[in-house]
C-alpha positions as CSV (number, residue, x, y, z in Angstrom):
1,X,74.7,-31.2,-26.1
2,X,71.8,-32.5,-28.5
3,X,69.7,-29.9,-29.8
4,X,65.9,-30.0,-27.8
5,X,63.0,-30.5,-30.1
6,X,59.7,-28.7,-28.8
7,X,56.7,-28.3,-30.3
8,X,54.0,-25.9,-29.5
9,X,50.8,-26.6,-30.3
10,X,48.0,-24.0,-30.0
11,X,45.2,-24.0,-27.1
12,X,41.7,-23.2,-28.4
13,X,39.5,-21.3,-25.4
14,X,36.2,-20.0,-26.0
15,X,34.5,-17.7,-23.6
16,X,30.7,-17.3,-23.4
17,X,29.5,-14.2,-21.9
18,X,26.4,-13.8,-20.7
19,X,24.9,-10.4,-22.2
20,X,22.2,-9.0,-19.3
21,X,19.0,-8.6,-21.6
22,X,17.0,-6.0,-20.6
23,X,14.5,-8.0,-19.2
24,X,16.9,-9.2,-16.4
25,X,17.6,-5.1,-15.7
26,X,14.7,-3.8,-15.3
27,X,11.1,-4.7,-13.8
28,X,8.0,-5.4,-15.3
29,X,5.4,-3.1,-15.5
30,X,3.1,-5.2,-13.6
31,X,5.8,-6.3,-10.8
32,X,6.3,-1.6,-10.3
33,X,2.5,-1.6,-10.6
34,X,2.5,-4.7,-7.7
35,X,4.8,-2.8,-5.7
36,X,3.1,0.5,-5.9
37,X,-0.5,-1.1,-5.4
38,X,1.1,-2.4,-2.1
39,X,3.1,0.5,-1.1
40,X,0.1,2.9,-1.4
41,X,-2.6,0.6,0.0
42,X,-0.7,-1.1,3.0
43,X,0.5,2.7,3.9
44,X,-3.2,4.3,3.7
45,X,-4.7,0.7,6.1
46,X,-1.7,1.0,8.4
47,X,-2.0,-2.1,9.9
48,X,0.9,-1.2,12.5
49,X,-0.8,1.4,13.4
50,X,-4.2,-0.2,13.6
51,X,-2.4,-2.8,15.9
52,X,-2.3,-0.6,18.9
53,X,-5.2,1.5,18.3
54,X,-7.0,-2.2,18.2
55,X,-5.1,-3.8,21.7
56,X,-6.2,0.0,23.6
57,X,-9.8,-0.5,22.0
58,X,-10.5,-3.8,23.0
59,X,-8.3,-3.9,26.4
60,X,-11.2,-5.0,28.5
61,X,-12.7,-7.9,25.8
62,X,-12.1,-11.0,26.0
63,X,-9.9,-13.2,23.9
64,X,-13.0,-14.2,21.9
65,X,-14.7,-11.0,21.7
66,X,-10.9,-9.4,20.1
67,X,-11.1,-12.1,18.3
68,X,-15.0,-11.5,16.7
69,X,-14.1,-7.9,16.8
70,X,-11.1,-7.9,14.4
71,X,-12.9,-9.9,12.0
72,X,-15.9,-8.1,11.7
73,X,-13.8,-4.9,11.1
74,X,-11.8,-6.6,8.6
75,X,-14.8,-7.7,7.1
76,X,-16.8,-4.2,7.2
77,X,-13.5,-2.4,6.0
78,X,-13.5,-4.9,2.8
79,X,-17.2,-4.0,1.7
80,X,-16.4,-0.2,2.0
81,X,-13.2,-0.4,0.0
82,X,-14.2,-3.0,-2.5
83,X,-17.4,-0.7,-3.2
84,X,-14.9,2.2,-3.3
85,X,-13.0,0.3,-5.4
86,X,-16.0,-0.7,-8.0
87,X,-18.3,2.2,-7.9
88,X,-16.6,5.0,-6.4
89,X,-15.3,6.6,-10.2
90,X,-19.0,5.9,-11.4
91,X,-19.8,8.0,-8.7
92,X,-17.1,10.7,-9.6
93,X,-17.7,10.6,-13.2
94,X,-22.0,11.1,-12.6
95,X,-21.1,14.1,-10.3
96,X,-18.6,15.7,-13.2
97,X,-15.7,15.1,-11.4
98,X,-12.3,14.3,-13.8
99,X,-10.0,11.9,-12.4
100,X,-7.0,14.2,-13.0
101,X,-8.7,16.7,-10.5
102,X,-9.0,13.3,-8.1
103,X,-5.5,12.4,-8.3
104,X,-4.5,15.9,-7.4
105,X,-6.8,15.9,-4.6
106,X,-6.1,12.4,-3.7
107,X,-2.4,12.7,-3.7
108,X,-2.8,16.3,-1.2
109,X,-4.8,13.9,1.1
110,X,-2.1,10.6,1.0
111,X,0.5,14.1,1.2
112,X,-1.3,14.9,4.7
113,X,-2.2,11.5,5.9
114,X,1.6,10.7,5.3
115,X,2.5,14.2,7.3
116,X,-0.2,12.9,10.0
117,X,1.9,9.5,10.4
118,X,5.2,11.3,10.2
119,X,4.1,13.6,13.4
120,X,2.2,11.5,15.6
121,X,-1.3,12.9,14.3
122,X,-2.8,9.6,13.7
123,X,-4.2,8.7,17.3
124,X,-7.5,11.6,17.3
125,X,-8.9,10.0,14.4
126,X,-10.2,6.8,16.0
127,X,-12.3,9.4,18.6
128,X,-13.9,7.5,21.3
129,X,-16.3,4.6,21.0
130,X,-19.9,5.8,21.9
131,X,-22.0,3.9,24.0
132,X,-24.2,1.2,22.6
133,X,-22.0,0.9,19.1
134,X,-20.2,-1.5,18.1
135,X,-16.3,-1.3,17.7
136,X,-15.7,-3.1,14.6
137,X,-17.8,-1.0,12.6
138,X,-16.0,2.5,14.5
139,X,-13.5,3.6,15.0
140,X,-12.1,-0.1,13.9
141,X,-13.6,-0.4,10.2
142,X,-14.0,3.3,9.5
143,X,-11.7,5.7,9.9
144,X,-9.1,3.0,11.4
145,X,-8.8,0.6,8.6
146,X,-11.0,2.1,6.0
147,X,-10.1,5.5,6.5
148,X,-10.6,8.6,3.6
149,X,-6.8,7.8,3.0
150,X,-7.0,4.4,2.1
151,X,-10.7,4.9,-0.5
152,X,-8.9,7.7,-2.0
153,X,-6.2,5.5,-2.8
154,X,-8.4,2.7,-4.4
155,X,-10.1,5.0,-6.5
156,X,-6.6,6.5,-7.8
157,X,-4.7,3.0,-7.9
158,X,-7.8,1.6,-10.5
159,X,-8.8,4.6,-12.6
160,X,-10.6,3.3,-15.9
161,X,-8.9,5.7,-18.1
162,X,-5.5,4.6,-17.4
163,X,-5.4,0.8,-15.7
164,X,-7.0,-2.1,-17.6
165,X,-9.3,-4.8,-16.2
166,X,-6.6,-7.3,-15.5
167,X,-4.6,-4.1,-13.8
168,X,-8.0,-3.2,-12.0
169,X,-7.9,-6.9,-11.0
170,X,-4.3,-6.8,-9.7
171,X,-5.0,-3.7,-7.6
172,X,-8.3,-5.7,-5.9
173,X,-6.1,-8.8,-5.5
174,X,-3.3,-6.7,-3.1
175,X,-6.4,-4.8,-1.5
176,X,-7.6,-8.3,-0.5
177,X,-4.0,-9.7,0.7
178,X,-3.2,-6.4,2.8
179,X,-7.0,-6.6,4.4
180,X,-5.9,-10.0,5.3
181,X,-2.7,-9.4,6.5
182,X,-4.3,-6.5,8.7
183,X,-6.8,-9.3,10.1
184,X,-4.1,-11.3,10.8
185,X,-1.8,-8.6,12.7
186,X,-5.3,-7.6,14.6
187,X,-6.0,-11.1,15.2
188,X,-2.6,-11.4,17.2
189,X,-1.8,-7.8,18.1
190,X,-1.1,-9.1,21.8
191,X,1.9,-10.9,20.5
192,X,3.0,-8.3,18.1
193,X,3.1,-5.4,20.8
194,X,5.2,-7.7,22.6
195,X,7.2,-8.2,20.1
196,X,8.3,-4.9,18.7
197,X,6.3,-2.8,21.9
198,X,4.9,0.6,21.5
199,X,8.3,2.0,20.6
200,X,8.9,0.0,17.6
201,X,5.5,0.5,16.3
202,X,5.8,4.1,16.3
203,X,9.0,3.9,14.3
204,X,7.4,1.9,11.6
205,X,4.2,4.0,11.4
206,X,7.0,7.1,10.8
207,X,8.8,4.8,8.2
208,X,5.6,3.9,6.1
209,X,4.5,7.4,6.5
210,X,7.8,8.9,4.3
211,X,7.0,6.3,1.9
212,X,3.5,7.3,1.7
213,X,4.7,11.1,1.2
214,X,6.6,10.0,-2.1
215,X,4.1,8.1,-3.9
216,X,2.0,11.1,-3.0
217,X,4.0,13.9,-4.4
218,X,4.6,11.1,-7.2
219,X,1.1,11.0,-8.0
220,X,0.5,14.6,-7.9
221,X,3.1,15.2,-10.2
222,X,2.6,12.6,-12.8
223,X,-1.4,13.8,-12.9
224,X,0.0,17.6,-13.5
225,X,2.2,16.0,-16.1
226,X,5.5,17.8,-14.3
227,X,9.1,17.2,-15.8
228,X,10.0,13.6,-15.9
229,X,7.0,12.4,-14.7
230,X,4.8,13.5,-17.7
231,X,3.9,11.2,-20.5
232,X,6.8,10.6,-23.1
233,X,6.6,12.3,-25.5
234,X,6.3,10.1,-29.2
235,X,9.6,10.0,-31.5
């Protein structure tokens, strides 16, 4: 037999791997503060909630009249929470009041607003309309929408000492979006307690109100600076 001649030859590969950078792993600070702004706020406004305290409310309007009603509340709620929003710490800080004492007391309130949502509580707070008053401003506007839950929260979510303009901003921008998305839900709450019924809106009010309990007892603990959740120390 005649000897085989092979040759080899040598295959070049190169591999490129893609290193995650850190930007990729974790989120910015303004996408967590985005998501806590929205958290807090659309937790303390309920609009589920404010769905079927709306439909029983205005059961024997007409389609125009819900219609009227919902945005006059909407509106009404805005002007008290944007004025909470831009004068309420001026007020606090005239009075002598620190805003580390406000986020304690503010995150005890979300703490028993959440515990309120979480055992059915929520229903004695809208009272009954008196005669000769008009719905959107109450029980719609305030406590419904604009509730002690919801100004404490604006005040927190843009304290002076800790959030900068732009921040402050931010916050006012996802006030506006979750007051408009609370409009909207009023605006068709026939349809949406069709939809999901009295059942499943009671489910989600539960499920926003255990959400609302964490960022409370988050905000409590990073004002009393506890464990993890006090500022980091400089190295």
């Amino acid at each position: 037999m005649l000897p085989t001649l092979t040759r080899s030859y040598r295959r070049h590969f190169t591999f490129y791997v893609a290193e995650p950078t850190l930007s990729s792993i974790r989120m910015s600070p303004l996408l967590i503060k985005i998501s806590k702004d929205f958290a807090t706020i659309w937790t303390t406004i309920d609009p589920i909630g404010n769905v079927a305290i709306f439909a029983g409310l205005t059961a024997s309007l007409t389609a125009a009249e819900r219609h009227r009603t919902a945005l006059r509340a909407t509106l009404y709620a805005t002007v008290i929470l944007v004025v909470a929003v831009v004068a309420g710490q001026i007020i606090l800080d005239a009075i002598g009041i620190r805003m580390h004492s406000l986020k304690v007391a503010g995150g005890l309130i979300l703490f028993l607003f959440a515990l309120k949502m979480l055992f059915g509580g929520l229903d004695s707070k809208t009272g009954s309309p008196e005669a000769g008053r008009d719905l959107a401003v109450f029980p719609l506007a305030v406590p419904s929408i604009a509730g002690p839950g919801a100004m404490m929260a604006v005040i927190v979510l843009t304290d002076n000492d800790v959030y900068t303009v732009p921040q402050q901003a931010e916050t006012g921008i996802v006030l506006l979006v979750v007051l408009l998305l609370t409009y909207i839900f009023l605006r068709f709450s026939d349809i949406i307690l069709r939809g999901i019924g009295q059942q499943g809106a009671a489910v989600l009010v539960r499920v926003m109100g255990i959400i609302l309990a964490s960022l409370a007892v988050e905000i409590v603990l990073t004002a009393l600076a506890v464990g993890d959740w006090g500022p980091v120390a400089p190295r």
